[in-house]
N, C-alpha and C positions, 0 to 999 in steps of 0.2 A: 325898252323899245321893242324889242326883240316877241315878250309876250302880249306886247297890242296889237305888234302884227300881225300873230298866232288868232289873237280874239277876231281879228277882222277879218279876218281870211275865213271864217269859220259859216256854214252855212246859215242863214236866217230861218227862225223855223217860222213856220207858219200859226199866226195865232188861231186856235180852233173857240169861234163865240160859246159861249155860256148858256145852254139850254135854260132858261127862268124856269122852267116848271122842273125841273129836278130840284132835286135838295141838297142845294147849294148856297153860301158855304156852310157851315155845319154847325148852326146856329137855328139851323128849322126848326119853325114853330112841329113838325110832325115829329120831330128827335121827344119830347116830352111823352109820347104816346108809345113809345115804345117799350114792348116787357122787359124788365129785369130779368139777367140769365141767373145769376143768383146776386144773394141779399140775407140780407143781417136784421130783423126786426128785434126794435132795441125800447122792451115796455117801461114806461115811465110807471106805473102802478107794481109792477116786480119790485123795483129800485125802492121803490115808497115804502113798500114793505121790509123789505131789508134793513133799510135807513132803520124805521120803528124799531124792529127786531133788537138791531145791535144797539141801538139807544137804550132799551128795554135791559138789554144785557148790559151794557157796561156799566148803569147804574150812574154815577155822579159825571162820570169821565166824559168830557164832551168827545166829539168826530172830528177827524181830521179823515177824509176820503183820501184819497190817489186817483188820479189821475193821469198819472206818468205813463208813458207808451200806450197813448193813443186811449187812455182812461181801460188799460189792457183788453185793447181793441174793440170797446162797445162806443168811441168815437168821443174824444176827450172836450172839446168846446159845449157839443148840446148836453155835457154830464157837471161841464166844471160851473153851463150857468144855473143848470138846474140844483146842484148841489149850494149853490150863492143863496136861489131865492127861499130855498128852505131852509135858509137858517148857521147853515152850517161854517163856523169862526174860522177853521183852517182849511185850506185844501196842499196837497202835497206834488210835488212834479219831479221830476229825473235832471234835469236839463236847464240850463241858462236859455237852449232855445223853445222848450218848453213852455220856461215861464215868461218869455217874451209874446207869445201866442195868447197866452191867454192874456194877458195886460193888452194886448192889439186887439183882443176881442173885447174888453169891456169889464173884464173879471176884477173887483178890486177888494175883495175877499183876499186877508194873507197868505202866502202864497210859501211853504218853507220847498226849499233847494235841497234833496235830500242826498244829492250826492256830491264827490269831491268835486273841486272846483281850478280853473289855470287862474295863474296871478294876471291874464288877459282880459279874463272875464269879468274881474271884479269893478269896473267901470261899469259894464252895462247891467249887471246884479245890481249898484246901490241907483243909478237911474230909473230902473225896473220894481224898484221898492220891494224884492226878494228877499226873505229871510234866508241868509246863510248859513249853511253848514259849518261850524269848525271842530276840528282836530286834532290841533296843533298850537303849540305856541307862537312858531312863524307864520301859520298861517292867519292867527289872531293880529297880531302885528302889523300884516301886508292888509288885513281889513279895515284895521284903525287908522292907517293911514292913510287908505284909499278915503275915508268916511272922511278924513280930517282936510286932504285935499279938495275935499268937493264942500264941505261945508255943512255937511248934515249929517247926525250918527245913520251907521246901518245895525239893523236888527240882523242880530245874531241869536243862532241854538248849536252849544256846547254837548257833541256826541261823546260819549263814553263806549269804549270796546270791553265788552264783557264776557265775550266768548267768541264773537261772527269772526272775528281776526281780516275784517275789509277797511273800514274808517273807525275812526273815535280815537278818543285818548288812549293810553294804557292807565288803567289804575290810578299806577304811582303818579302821572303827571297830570292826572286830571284836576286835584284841587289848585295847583298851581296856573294851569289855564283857566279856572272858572275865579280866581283871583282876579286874575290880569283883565279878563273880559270886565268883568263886577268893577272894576276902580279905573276905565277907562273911561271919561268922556264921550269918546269916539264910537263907542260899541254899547247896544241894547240889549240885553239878554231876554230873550222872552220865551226862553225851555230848554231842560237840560234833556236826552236823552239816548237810548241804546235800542239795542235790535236784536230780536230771538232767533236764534239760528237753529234749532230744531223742537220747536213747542211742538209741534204736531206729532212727535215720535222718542225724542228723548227726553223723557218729566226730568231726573234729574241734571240733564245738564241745564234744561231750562230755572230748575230751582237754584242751582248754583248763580245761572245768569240774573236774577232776582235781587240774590241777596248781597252779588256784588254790588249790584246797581245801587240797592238799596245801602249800602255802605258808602257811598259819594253825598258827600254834606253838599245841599246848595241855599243858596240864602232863600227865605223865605217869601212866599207870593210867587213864586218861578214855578211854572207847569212844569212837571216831570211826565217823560213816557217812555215806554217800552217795548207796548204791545201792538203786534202785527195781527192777521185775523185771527190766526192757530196762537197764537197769547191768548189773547182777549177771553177763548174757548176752555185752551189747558188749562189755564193759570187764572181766573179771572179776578182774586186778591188783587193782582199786580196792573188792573187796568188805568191806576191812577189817575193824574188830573184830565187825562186826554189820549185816546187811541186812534191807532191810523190803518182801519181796515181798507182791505183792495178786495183779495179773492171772495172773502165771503160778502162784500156788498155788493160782489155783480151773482153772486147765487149757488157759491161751492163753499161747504163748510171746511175746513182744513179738518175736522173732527168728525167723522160720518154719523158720530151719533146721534149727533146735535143739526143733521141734514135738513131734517123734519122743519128747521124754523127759519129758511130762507128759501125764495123761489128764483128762479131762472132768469135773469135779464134780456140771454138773447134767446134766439131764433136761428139758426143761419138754414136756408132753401135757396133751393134750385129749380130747374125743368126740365122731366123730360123733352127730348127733340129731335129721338125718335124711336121707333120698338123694330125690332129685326128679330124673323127666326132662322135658327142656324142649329142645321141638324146633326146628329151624335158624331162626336169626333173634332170637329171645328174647333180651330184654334182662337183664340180671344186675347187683343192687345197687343201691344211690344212684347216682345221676350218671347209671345208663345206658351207665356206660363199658367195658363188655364185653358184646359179641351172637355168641352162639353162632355158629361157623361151619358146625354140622350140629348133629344129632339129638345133646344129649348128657346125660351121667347126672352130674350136681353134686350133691355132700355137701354138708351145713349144719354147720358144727365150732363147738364151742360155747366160741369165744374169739377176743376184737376188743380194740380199742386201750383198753378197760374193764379190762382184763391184763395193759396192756401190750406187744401186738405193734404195733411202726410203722405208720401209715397207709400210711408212703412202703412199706411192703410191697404194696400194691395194685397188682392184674397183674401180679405181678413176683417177689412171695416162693415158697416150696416150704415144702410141710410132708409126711411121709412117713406111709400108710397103706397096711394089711397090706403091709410092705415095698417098696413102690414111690415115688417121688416124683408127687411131685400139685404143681400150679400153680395157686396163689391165684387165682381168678379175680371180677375186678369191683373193686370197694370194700372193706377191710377195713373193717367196722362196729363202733360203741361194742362189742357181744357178741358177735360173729359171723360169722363168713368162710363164703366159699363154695370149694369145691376141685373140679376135675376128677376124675370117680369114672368116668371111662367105662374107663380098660383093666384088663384083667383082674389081679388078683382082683378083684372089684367092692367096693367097701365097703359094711357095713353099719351100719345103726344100732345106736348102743354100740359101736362099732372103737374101738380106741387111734389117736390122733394124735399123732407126736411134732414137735411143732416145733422140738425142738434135741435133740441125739443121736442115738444109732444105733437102728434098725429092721430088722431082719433085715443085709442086706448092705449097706445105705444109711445116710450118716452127713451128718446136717448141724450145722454148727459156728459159733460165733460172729461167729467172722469170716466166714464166707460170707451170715452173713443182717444182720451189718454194714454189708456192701459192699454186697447189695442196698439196704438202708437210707439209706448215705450218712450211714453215722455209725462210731464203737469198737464193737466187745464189751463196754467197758465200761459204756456205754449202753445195749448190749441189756439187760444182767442187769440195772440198776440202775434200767430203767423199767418193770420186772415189777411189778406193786401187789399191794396186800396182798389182795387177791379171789383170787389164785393161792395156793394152800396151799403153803408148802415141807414137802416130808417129807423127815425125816432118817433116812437106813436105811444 
Protein backbone atom coordinates (compact mmCIF):
# COMPACT_ATOMS: atom_id res chain seq x y z
CA UNK A 1 0.00 0.00 0.00
CA UNK A 2 2.39 2.04 1.29
CA UNK A 3 4.51 2.21 -2.30
CA UNK A 4 1.17 2.96 -4.48
CA UNK A 5 0.82 5.74 -2.38
CA UNK A 6 4.54 6.80 -3.04
CA UNK A 7 3.68 6.10 -6.96
CA UNK A 8 0.68 8.32 -6.93
CA UNK A 9 1.85 11.08 -5.05
CA UNK A 10 4.52 11.20 -7.68
CA UNK A 11 4.52 14.01 -10.27
CA UNK A 12 2.80 13.32 -13.84
CA UNK A 13 5.29 14.12 -16.46
CA UNK A 14 4.33 15.57 -19.31
CA UNK A 15 4.16 13.61 -22.51
CA UNK A 16 6.48 15.56 -25.00
CA UNK A 17 4.80 14.39 -28.95
CA UNK A 18 7.16 12.57 -31.44
CA UNK A 19 8.68 14.89 -34.06
CA UNK A 20 7.70 12.26 -37.32
CA UNK A 21 10.35 13.73 -39.35
CA UNK A 22 13.25 12.63 -36.93
CA UNK A 23 14.54 9.38 -37.00
CA UNK A 24 12.47 7.74 -34.90
CA UNK A 25 12.42 4.71 -33.50
CA UNK A 26 15.56 3.30 -34.77
CA UNK A 27 14.61 1.28 -37.30
CA UNK A 28 15.00 4.30 -40.05
CA UNK A 29 15.01 3.47 -43.36
CA UNK A 30 18.11 6.43 -43.20
CA UNK A 31 20.13 4.07 -40.37
CA UNK A 32 21.17 1.72 -43.72
CA UNK A 33 23.02 4.73 -45.20
CA UNK A 34 25.04 5.31 -42.79
CA UNK A 35 29.11 4.60 -42.96
CA UNK A 36 30.59 1.98 -41.12
CA UNK A 37 33.21 3.39 -38.47
CA UNK A 38 35.09 0.26 -38.82
CA UNK A 39 34.48 -3.27 -40.50
CA UNK A 40 35.96 -6.55 -41.30
CA UNK A 41 35.76 -7.43 -45.07
CA UNK A 42 35.59 -11.05 -45.06
CA UNK A 43 36.52 -12.43 -49.18
CA UNK A 44 34.69 -15.43 -50.10
CA UNK A 45 37.46 -15.89 -53.24
CA UNK A 46 40.62 -15.80 -50.29
CA UNK A 47 38.60 -18.71 -48.47
CA UNK A 48 38.23 -20.59 -52.10
CA UNK A 49 41.60 -20.39 -52.41
CA UNK A 50 42.82 -21.72 -49.27
CA UNK A 51 40.02 -24.51 -49.18
CA UNK A 52 42.00 -25.66 -52.92
CA UNK A 53 45.45 -25.04 -51.27
CA UNK A 54 44.93 -27.25 -48.29
CA UNK A 55 42.91 -29.91 -50.39
CA UNK A 56 45.90 -29.68 -52.62
CA UNK A 57 48.07 -30.42 -49.68
CA UNK A 58 46.39 -32.84 -47.69
CA UNK A 59 46.19 -35.11 -50.56
CA UNK A 60 43.51 -38.04 -49.72
CA UNK A 61 42.40 -36.57 -46.33
CA UNK A 62 39.31 -34.87 -46.71
CA UNK A 63 38.46 -31.14 -44.48
CA UNK A 64 36.94 -30.82 -41.62
CA UNK A 65 36.91 -26.57 -41.23
CA UNK A 66 36.28 -24.84 -37.70
CA UNK A 67 34.26 -22.75 -37.01
CA UNK A 68 34.32 -22.48 -33.31
CA UNK A 69 34.45 -18.81 -31.98
CA UNK A 70 32.87 -17.09 -34.20
CA UNK A 71 34.63 -19.11 -37.33
CA UNK A 72 37.88 -17.23 -35.30
CA UNK A 73 36.11 -14.11 -35.83
CA UNK A 74 35.61 -13.97 -39.72
CA UNK A 75 31.80 -14.48 -38.66
CA UNK A 76 30.83 -18.23 -38.24
CA UNK A 77 27.14 -18.78 -39.91
CA UNK A 78 28.05 -17.01 -43.59
CA UNK A 79 31.43 -19.48 -43.37
CA UNK A 80 29.71 -22.71 -41.88
CA UNK A 81 27.04 -22.39 -44.92
CA UNK A 82 29.42 -21.50 -47.32
CA UNK A 83 31.81 -24.27 -46.10
CA UNK A 84 28.29 -26.80 -46.55
CA UNK A 85 27.75 -25.77 -50.21
CA UNK A 86 31.21 -26.64 -51.19
CA UNK A 87 31.22 -29.69 -50.28
CA UNK A 88 32.86 -30.09 -47.28
CA UNK A 89 31.63 -33.63 -44.97
CA UNK A 90 32.54 -32.14 -41.59
CA UNK A 91 32.61 -28.92 -39.94
CA UNK A 92 33.79 -28.55 -36.22
CA UNK A 93 32.51 -26.02 -33.29
CA UNK A 94 33.57 -25.55 -29.48
CA UNK A 95 30.25 -25.46 -27.89
CA UNK A 96 26.84 -27.20 -27.47
CA UNK A 97 25.81 -23.57 -27.99
CA UNK A 98 27.67 -23.29 -31.01
CA UNK A 99 26.28 -26.31 -32.56
CA UNK A 100 22.78 -25.28 -31.76
CA UNK A 101 23.44 -22.11 -33.96
CA UNK A 102 24.30 -23.45 -36.61
CA UNK A 103 21.30 -26.43 -36.66
CA UNK A 104 18.93 -23.04 -36.11
CA UNK A 105 20.58 -21.78 -39.11
CA UNK A 106 19.96 -24.49 -41.45
CA UNK A 107 23.64 -26.24 -41.35
CA UNK A 108 22.94 -30.05 -41.70
CA UNK A 109 26.44 -30.96 -42.60
CA UNK A 110 28.09 -33.09 -39.41
CA UNK A 111 28.71 -31.24 -37.09
CA UNK A 112 31.73 -32.96 -34.31
CA UNK A 113 31.64 -31.14 -30.61
CA UNK A 114 35.20 -30.72 -30.17
CA UNK A 115 35.27 -29.97 -26.67
CA UNK A 116 34.32 -31.58 -23.23
CA UNK A 117 30.93 -31.72 -22.55
CA UNK A 118 28.33 -31.53 -18.83
CA UNK A 119 26.22 -34.76 -18.28
CA UNK A 120 23.35 -31.46 -18.93
CA UNK A 121 24.05 -31.18 -22.13
CA UNK A 122 23.93 -34.39 -23.48
CA UNK A 123 20.09 -34.13 -24.08
CA UNK A 124 20.37 -31.28 -26.41
CA UNK A 125 23.71 -32.68 -28.14
CA UNK A 126 21.72 -36.12 -29.23
CA UNK A 127 18.53 -33.65 -30.26
CA UNK A 128 20.88 -31.49 -32.00
CA UNK A 129 22.44 -34.54 -34.05
CA UNK A 130 26.15 -33.37 -32.65
CA UNK A 131 28.80 -35.73 -33.01
CA UNK A 132 30.33 -36.01 -29.46
CA UNK A 133 33.43 -36.00 -27.99
CA UNK A 134 34.50 -38.78 -25.58
CA UNK A 135 37.09 -39.41 -23.28
CA UNK A 136 36.13 -41.41 -20.79
CA UNK A 137 34.62 -44.47 -20.00
CA UNK A 138 31.95 -42.80 -17.83
CA UNK A 139 31.53 -40.44 -20.05
CA UNK A 140 30.91 -43.26 -22.81
CA UNK A 141 28.27 -44.76 -20.47
CA UNK A 142 26.26 -41.41 -19.62
CA UNK A 143 26.10 -41.17 -23.63
CA UNK A 144 24.70 -44.60 -24.18
CA UNK A 145 22.39 -44.08 -22.03
CA UNK A 146 21.26 -40.79 -22.80
CA UNK A 147 21.08 -42.44 -26.81
CA UNK A 148 19.15 -45.35 -25.18
CA UNK A 149 16.65 -43.09 -23.36
CA UNK A 150 15.69 -41.31 -26.24
CA UNK A 151 15.64 -44.01 -28.58
CA UNK A 152 18.17 -43.23 -31.18
CA UNK A 153 22.08 -44.06 -31.25
CA UNK A 154 24.28 -40.70 -30.96
CA UNK A 155 27.46 -40.43 -32.99
CA UNK A 156 30.33 -40.44 -31.19
CA UNK A 157 34.45 -39.54 -31.91
CA UNK A 158 36.74 -41.34 -29.43
CA UNK A 159 39.77 -38.70 -28.51
CA UNK A 160 43.00 -40.05 -27.66
CA UNK A 161 45.70 -37.87 -25.33
CA UNK A 162 48.93 -38.15 -26.96
CA UNK A 163 50.84 -35.40 -25.65
CA UNK A 164 48.06 -31.85 -25.33
CA UNK A 165 47.35 -33.37 -21.67
CA UNK A 166 43.54 -31.31 -21.96
CA UNK A 167 40.90 -34.17 -23.17
CA UNK A 168 41.34 -37.73 -24.65
CA UNK A 169 42.04 -41.00 -23.21
CA UNK A 170 45.46 -41.91 -21.69
CA UNK A 171 46.93 -44.61 -23.84
CA UNK A 172 46.41 -47.26 -21.58
CA UNK A 173 42.67 -46.78 -21.38
CA UNK A 174 42.02 -46.03 -24.74
CA UNK A 175 41.43 -49.54 -26.32
CA UNK A 176 39.20 -50.38 -23.61
CA UNK A 177 36.95 -47.10 -24.35
CA UNK A 178 37.04 -47.80 -28.21
CA UNK A 179 35.73 -51.44 -27.18
CA UNK A 180 32.89 -50.26 -25.12
CA UNK A 181 31.91 -47.48 -27.80
CA UNK A 182 32.47 -50.33 -30.92
CA UNK A 183 30.02 -53.09 -28.91
CA UNK A 184 27.47 -50.60 -27.80
CA UNK A 185 24.20 -50.35 -29.64
CA UNK A 186 23.66 -47.06 -28.28
CA UNK A 187 26.80 -45.46 -29.70
CA UNK A 188 28.28 -44.69 -33.42
CA UNK A 189 31.68 -44.39 -33.88
CA UNK A 190 32.38 -42.37 -36.79
CA UNK A 191 36.46 -41.27 -35.95
CA UNK A 192 39.00 -41.76 -33.63
CA UNK A 193 41.19 -38.91 -32.81
CA UNK A 194 44.10 -36.65 -31.09
CA UNK A 195 45.48 -33.09 -31.15
CA UNK A 196 49.18 -31.70 -31.81
CA UNK A 197 50.32 -29.64 -29.17
CA UNK A 198 53.30 -28.15 -30.74
CA UNK A 199 53.75 -28.96 -34.57
CA UNK A 200 54.52 -25.66 -35.31
CA UNK A 201 57.90 -25.63 -33.23
CA UNK A 202 58.64 -28.80 -31.61
CA UNK A 203 59.15 -31.75 -34.58
CA UNK A 204 59.96 -34.14 -32.05
CA UNK A 205 57.47 -33.96 -29.75
CA UNK A 206 55.15 -33.78 -32.54
CA UNK A 207 56.74 -37.13 -33.93
CA UNK A 208 56.41 -38.73 -30.62
CA UNK A 209 52.56 -37.60 -30.81
CA UNK A 210 52.34 -39.52 -34.25
CA UNK A 211 53.56 -42.52 -33.37
CA UNK A 212 51.51 -42.75 -30.20
CA UNK A 213 48.55 -42.18 -32.12
CA UNK A 214 49.53 -44.44 -34.50
CA UNK A 215 50.01 -47.18 -32.03
CA UNK A 216 45.96 -47.11 -31.03
CA UNK A 217 44.32 -50.15 -33.01
CA UNK A 218 40.88 -48.99 -34.20
CA UNK A 219 38.62 -51.06 -36.21
CA UNK A 220 38.50 -50.60 -39.58
CA UNK A 221 36.50 -48.06 -42.07
CA UNK A 222 36.75 -45.47 -38.85
CA UNK A 223 38.39 -42.02 -39.97
CA UNK A 224 41.39 -41.27 -37.97
CA UNK A 225 42.73 -37.65 -37.42
CA UNK A 226 45.28 -35.78 -35.81
CA UNK A 227 46.06 -32.88 -37.66
CA UNK A 228 45.56 -29.21 -36.77
CA UNK A 229 46.95 -26.56 -39.54
CA UNK A 230 50.78 -26.51 -38.10
CA UNK A 231 50.17 -30.80 -38.53
CA UNK A 232 48.98 -30.85 -41.76
CA UNK A 233 52.39 -28.40 -42.75
CA UNK A 234 55.02 -30.15 -40.23
CA UNK A 235 54.00 -33.40 -40.49
CA UNK A 236 52.08 -33.89 -43.43
CA UNK A 237 52.59 -38.16 -43.48
CA UNK A 238 50.11 -37.92 -40.66
CA UNK A 239 47.24 -36.01 -42.45
CA UNK A 240 45.23 -39.29 -42.58
CA UNK A 241 41.62 -39.87 -43.37
CA UNK A 242 40.73 -36.24 -42.45
CA UNK A 243 42.15 -32.93 -41.10
CA UNK A 244 40.61 -30.02 -39.27
CA UNK A 245 42.35 -26.70 -40.31
CA UNK A 246 41.32 -23.26 -38.58
CA UNK A 247 44.33 -20.75 -38.64
CA UNK A 248 45.64 -21.53 -42.00
CA UNK A 249 42.19 -21.64 -43.84
CA UNK A 250 41.38 -18.13 -42.78
CA UNK A 251 45.04 -17.13 -44.32
CA UNK A 252 48.20 -17.61 -41.57
CA UNK A 253 50.37 -20.47 -42.24
CA UNK A 254 51.51 -21.89 -38.70
CA UNK A 255 54.83 -22.64 -40.87
CA UNK A 256 56.08 -19.08 -42.56
CA UNK A 257 57.60 -21.10 -45.17
CA UNK A 258 54.83 -22.40 -46.65
CA UNK A 259 53.08 -18.61 -46.22
CA UNK A 260 53.45 -18.28 -50.05
CA UNK A 261 50.34 -20.75 -50.46
CA UNK A 262 47.42 -19.06 -48.65
CA UNK A 263 45.96 -15.59 -48.81
CA UNK A 264 44.20 -13.35 -46.32
CA UNK A 265 40.47 -13.68 -45.60
CA UNK A 266 40.05 -10.50 -43.85
CA UNK A 267 40.29 -6.86 -44.10
CA UNK A 268 39.65 -5.07 -40.91
CA UNK A 269 39.33 -0.68 -41.56
CA UNK A 270 38.33 2.11 -40.21
CA UNK A 271 38.03 6.00 -40.71
CA UNK A 272 39.55 8.76 -40.40
CA UNK A 273 37.22 11.49 -38.38
CA UNK A 274 39.42 13.93 -38.07
CA UNK A 275 43.14 15.47 -38.70
CA UNK A 276 44.48 18.00 -36.01
CA UNK A 277 47.81 19.80 -35.88
CA UNK A 278 49.50 20.01 -32.72
CA UNK A 279 52.74 21.73 -32.36
CA UNK A 280 56.24 20.44 -30.79
CA UNK A 281 55.76 19.43 -27.39
CA UNK A 282 51.95 18.40 -27.21
CA UNK A 283 50.97 15.71 -25.23
CA UNK A 284 48.79 12.99 -27.10
CA UNK A 285 46.25 10.63 -25.20
CA UNK A 286 45.69 9.20 -21.64
CA UNK A 287 48.73 8.86 -19.79
CA UNK A 288 50.60 11.67 -21.66
CA UNK A 289 52.67 9.05 -23.03
CA UNK A 290 53.50 10.46 -26.33
CA UNK A 291 54.90 14.42 -26.87
CA UNK A 292 55.26 15.43 -30.19
CA UNK A 293 58.94 15.84 -31.08
CA UNK A 294 57.92 18.71 -33.75
CA UNK A 295 55.07 20.40 -35.34
CA UNK A 296 52.87 17.50 -36.32
CA UNK A 297 49.55 16.50 -38.30
CA UNK A 298 47.61 13.43 -36.19
CA UNK A 299 44.51 11.66 -37.52
CA UNK A 300 41.78 10.72 -35.10
CA UNK A 301 40.73 6.95 -36.58
CA UNK A 302 37.64 5.85 -35.35
CA UNK A 303 38.57 2.36 -33.57
CA UNK A 304 40.09 1.44 -30.01
CA UNK A 305 40.18 -1.67 -27.85
CA UNK A 306 35.91 -1.02 -27.85
CA UNK A 307 36.85 -3.28 -31.51
CA UNK A 308 39.10 -4.96 -30.48
CA UNK A 309 42.63 -3.58 -31.24
CA UNK A 310 45.22 -4.43 -28.33
CA UNK A 311 46.08 -1.64 -25.91
CA UNK A 312 49.55 -3.32 -25.80
CA UNK A 313 49.43 -1.76 -29.52
CA UNK A 314 50.04 1.59 -27.94
CA UNK A 315 53.19 3.56 -29.57
CA UNK A 316 53.93 0.67 -31.13
CA UNK A 317 51.23 -0.74 -33.63
CA UNK A 318 50.85 0.67 -37.71
CA UNK A 319 47.87 0.97 -39.33
CA UNK A 320 48.13 2.13 -43.25
CA UNK A 321 46.38 5.30 -44.85
CA UNK A 322 46.18 6.49 -48.50
CA UNK A 323 48.97 3.90 -48.85
CA UNK A 324 51.50 4.65 -46.41
CA UNK A 325 52.22 3.13 -42.96
CA UNK A 326 51.23 5.48 -39.95
CA UNK A 327 52.56 4.79 -36.30
CA UNK A 328 49.89 4.56 -33.52
CA UNK A 329 50.77 7.28 -31.66
CA UNK A 330 49.85 7.77 -27.64
CA UNK A 331 47.18 5.49 -26.01
CA UNK A 332 45.04 3.17 -28.05
CA UNK A 333 41.57 4.25 -26.40
CA UNK A 334 38.21 2.35 -25.60
CA UNK A 335 37.14 4.15 -29.59
CA UNK A 336 39.91 5.73 -30.84
CA UNK A 337 43.58 6.00 -31.91
CA UNK A 338 45.52 8.68 -32.94
CA UNK A 339 48.07 8.10 -36.00
CA UNK A 340 50.90 10.23 -37.52
CA UNK A 341 49.36 12.08 -40.72
CA UNK A 342 52.36 14.38 -41.26
CA UNK A 343 53.96 12.66 -44.55
CA UNK A 344 52.70 13.16 -47.60
CA UNK A 345 49.80 12.11 -48.86
CA UNK A 346 48.19 13.85 -46.05
CA UNK A 347 45.13 12.18 -44.83
CA UNK A 348 41.80 13.32 -44.79
CA UNK A 349 38.72 13.10 -43.06
CA UNK A 350 36.61 9.87 -44.18
CA UNK A 351 40.11 8.16 -45.67
CA UNK A 352 39.96 4.42 -45.35
CA UNK A 353 42.21 2.98 -42.60
CA UNK A 354 43.15 -0.51 -42.87
CA UNK A 355 44.45 -2.07 -39.86
CA UNK A 356 45.01 -5.57 -41.36
CA UNK A 357 45.53 -6.10 -45.11
CA UNK A 358 46.80 -4.54 -47.95
CA UNK A 359 46.69 -0.78 -49.15
CA UNK A 360 48.05 0.16 -52.08
CA UNK A 361 51.78 -1.44 -51.88
CA UNK A 362 51.70 -1.84 -48.10
CA UNK A 363 50.50 -5.03 -46.43
CA UNK A 364 49.99 -5.63 -42.74
CA UNK A 365 49.26 -9.16 -41.54
CA UNK A 366 48.33 -10.95 -38.45
CA UNK A 367 51.24 -12.05 -37.46
CA UNK A 368 53.01 -8.77 -37.65
CA UNK A 369 50.57 -6.90 -35.39
CA UNK A 370 50.63 -10.34 -33.17
CA UNK A 371 54.15 -9.73 -32.48
CA UNK A 372 53.61 -6.13 -31.89
CA UNK A 373 51.00 -7.32 -29.39
CA UNK A 374 52.65 -10.07 -27.72
CA UNK A 375 50.16 -12.42 -28.43
CA UNK A 376 48.84 -15.38 -31.84
CA UNK A 377 46.82 -14.16 -34.95
CA UNK A 378 44.61 -16.11 -33.35
CA UNK A 379 43.96 -13.53 -30.75
CA UNK A 380 43.92 -10.83 -33.05
CA UNK A 381 40.86 -12.02 -35.10
CA UNK A 382 39.03 -13.56 -32.10
CA UNK A 383 39.31 -10.32 -29.87
CA UNK A 384 37.44 -8.32 -32.75
CA UNK A 385 33.78 -7.51 -30.97
CA UNK A 386 30.85 -7.58 -32.29
CA UNK A 387 30.79 -3.33 -32.86
CA UNK A 388 33.00 -4.26 -35.84
CA UNK A 389 30.59 -5.40 -38.71
CA UNK A 390 31.92 -8.48 -40.78
CA UNK A 391 30.94 -8.17 -44.51
CA UNK A 392 31.01 -11.04 -46.54
CA UNK A 393 31.66 -10.24 -50.15
Amino acid sequence: MRSRAVAESLPVTRQVPIDPWLPWPMISPFMSALPERSWCEIRASALRHNLRALKAWAGSAELMPLVKADAYGHGMLPLAHWFEEAGCPWIGCASVHEGRTLRDAGIRTRILLLSGFLPQELDEIHRLHLVLTLSSLPEARQAAATARRRGRPMEVQVKIDTGMGRLGAALPDAPGLLRFVWNSPHLTLTGVYSHYASADSDRALTRGQWEKFQSISTPAGIPRHICNSAGMFALPSSCGDLVRPGLALYGVCPLSRHQHLLRPVMTWKSRVVAVRSHPRGATLSYGATFRTPRAMQVAVVAVGYGDGLFRALSNRGEVLCRGHRRRILGRVTMDQILIDASAAPLPRKGDEVVLLGTQGAETLTPQAMARQAGTIPYEIWCHITDRVKKVHC
